[in-house]
C-alpha positions in Angstrom: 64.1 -69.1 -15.2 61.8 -66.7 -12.8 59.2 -66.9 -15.4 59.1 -70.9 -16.2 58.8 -70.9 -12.1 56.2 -68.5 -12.1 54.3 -70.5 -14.9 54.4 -73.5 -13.1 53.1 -72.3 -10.1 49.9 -70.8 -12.4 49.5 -74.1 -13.9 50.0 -76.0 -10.1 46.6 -73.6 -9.0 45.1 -73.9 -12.1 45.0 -77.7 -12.8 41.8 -79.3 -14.7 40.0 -81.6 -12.5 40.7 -85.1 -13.4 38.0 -88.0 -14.4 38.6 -89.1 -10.8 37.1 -86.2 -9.9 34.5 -86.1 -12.2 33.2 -89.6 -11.5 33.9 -89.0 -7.8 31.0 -86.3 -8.1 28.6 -88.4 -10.5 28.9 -91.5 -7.5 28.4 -88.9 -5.1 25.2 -87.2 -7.1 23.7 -91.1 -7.7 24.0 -91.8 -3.7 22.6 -88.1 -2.8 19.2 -88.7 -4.9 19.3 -91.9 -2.8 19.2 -90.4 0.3 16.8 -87.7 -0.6 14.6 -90.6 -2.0 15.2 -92.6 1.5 14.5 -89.4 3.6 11.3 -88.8 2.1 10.6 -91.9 3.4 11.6 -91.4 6.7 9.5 -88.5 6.6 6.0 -90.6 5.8 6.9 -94.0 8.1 9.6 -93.0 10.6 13.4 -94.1 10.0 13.1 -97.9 11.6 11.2 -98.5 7.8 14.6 -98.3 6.8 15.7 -101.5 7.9 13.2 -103.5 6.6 13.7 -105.7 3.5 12.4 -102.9 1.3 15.2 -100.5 1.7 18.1 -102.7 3.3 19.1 -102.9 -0.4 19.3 -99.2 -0.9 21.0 -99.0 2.2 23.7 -101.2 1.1 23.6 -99.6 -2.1 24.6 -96.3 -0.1 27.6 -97.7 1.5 29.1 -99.6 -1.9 28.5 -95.7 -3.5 30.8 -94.6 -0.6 33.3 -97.0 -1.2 33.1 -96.3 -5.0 33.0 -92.5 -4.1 36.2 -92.9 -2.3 37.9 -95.3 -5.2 37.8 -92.3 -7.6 38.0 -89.5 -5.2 41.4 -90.7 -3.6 43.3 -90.5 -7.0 41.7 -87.5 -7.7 42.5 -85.4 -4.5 46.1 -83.1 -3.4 44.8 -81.3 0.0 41.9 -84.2 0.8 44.4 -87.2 0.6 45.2 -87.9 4.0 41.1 -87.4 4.8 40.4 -90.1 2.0 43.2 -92.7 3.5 42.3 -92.1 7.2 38.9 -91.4 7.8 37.0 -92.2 4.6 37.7 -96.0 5.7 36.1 -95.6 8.9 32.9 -93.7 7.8 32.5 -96.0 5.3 32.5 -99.1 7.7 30.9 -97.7 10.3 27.9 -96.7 8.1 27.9 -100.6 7.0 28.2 -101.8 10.3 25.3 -99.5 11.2 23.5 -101.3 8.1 23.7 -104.2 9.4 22.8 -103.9 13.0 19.6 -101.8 12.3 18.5 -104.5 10.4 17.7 -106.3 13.8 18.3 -103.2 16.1 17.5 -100.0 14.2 18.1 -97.8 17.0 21.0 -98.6 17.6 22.3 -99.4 13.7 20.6 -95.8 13.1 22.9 -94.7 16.0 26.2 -95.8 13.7 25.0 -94.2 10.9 24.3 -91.1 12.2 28.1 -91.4 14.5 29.6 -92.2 10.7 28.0 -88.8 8.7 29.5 -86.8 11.7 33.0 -88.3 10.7 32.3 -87.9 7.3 32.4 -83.3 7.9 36.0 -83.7 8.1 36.2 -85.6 4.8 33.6 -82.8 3.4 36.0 -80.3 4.0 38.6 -82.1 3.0 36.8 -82.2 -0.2 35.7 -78.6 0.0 39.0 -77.7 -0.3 39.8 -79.4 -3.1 36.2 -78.0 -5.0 37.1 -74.5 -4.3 39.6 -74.7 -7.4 36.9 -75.6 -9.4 33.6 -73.5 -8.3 33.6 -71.4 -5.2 30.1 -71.3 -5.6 29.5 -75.6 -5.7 32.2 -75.7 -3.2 30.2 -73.5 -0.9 26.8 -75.3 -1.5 28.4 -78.7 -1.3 29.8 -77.8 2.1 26.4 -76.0 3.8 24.7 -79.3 2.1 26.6 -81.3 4.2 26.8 -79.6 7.6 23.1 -79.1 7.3 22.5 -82.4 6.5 24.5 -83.7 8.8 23.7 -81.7 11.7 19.9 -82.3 11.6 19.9 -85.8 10.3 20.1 -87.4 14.0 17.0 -85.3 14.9 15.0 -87.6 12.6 15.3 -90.4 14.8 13.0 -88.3 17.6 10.5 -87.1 15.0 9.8 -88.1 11.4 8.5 -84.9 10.6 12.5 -83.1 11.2 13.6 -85.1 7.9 12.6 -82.3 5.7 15.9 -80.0 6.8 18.5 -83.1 6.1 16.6 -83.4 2.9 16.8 -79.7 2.5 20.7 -79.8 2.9 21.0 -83.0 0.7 19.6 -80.9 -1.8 21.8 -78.3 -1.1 24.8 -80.6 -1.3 23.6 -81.8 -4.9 22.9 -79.3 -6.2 27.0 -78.1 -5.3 27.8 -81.3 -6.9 25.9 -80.5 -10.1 27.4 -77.4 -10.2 30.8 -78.6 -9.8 30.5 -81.2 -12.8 29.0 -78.7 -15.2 32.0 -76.6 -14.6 34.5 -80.0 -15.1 32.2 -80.6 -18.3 33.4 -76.8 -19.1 37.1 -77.1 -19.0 
């Protein structure tokens, strides 16, 4: 009976990540080369080019990604599913709200956006957590992506130029994510 418990408990640490998961990452990699695209941008004209009609639409793209993101994440998570019910929500409308209000006052809406990627660390690590049992390696990446990215990306709105180290941790973070799906492609 010590032995079924002891295989159980291998299996329990061992579990294969779930098409939750997997998707999860894919929405996650589609709204990352989105921002990368949309801070290049920011790097040329300045981030108050994001409001305009142009890029609204990629902007709300970004925030129906997060809500997809969290759709296949939620099932898909043990350790991250409190972060997912309780503050997923809120990053996700703030950064709408945010949308919308930078489309008439982009400081302000760029202000929101910025005040929902720092709620969205704990998620991250949340997250991290749960990518540890499936790469150390993309779990580490995914998480320096983030704080990097998130950490610098208010800077941008001061100087244009500063864009290049929250695209630099974007990259970061994707390249985690790709990581992390080759090894769920693997198993």
């Amino acid at each position: 009976m010590n032995q079924e418990g002891e295989k159980s408990q291998i299996a329990s640490t061992q579990r294969q990540p779930s098409k939750g998961m997997f998707y999860g990452n894919l929405v996650s990699i589609t709204a990352a080369l989105i921002i990368a695209y949309l801070l290049l941008v920011v790097y040329r004209y300045g981030f108050e080019i994001l409001f305009g009609d142009g890029y609204f639409m990629l902007m709300i793209a970004l925030v129906v990604l997060g809500v997809l993101a969290r759709y296949f994440y939620i099932d898909a998570v043990e350790q991250a599913e409190r972060a997912f019910r309780d503050i997923a929500p809120w990053v996700i409308l703030l950064a709408f709200a945010g949308v919308l209000l930078g489309y008439k006052y982009p400081l302000y809406g760029g202000g929101l956006i910025v005040l929902s990627y720092f709620l969205e660390v704990p998620v991250a690590y949340a997250l991290f957590k749960e990518f540890q049992s499936i790469s150390m390696v993309g779990a580490l990446l995914f998480l320096a992506g983030i704080i990097v990215f998130g950490v610098s990306l208010p800077f941008t709105v001061f100087a244009k130029e500063i864009a290049i180290v929250p695209l630099l941790g974007d990259v970061i973070k994707t390249l985690g994510l790709l990581l992390l799906v080759s090894r769920i492609l693997q198993s």
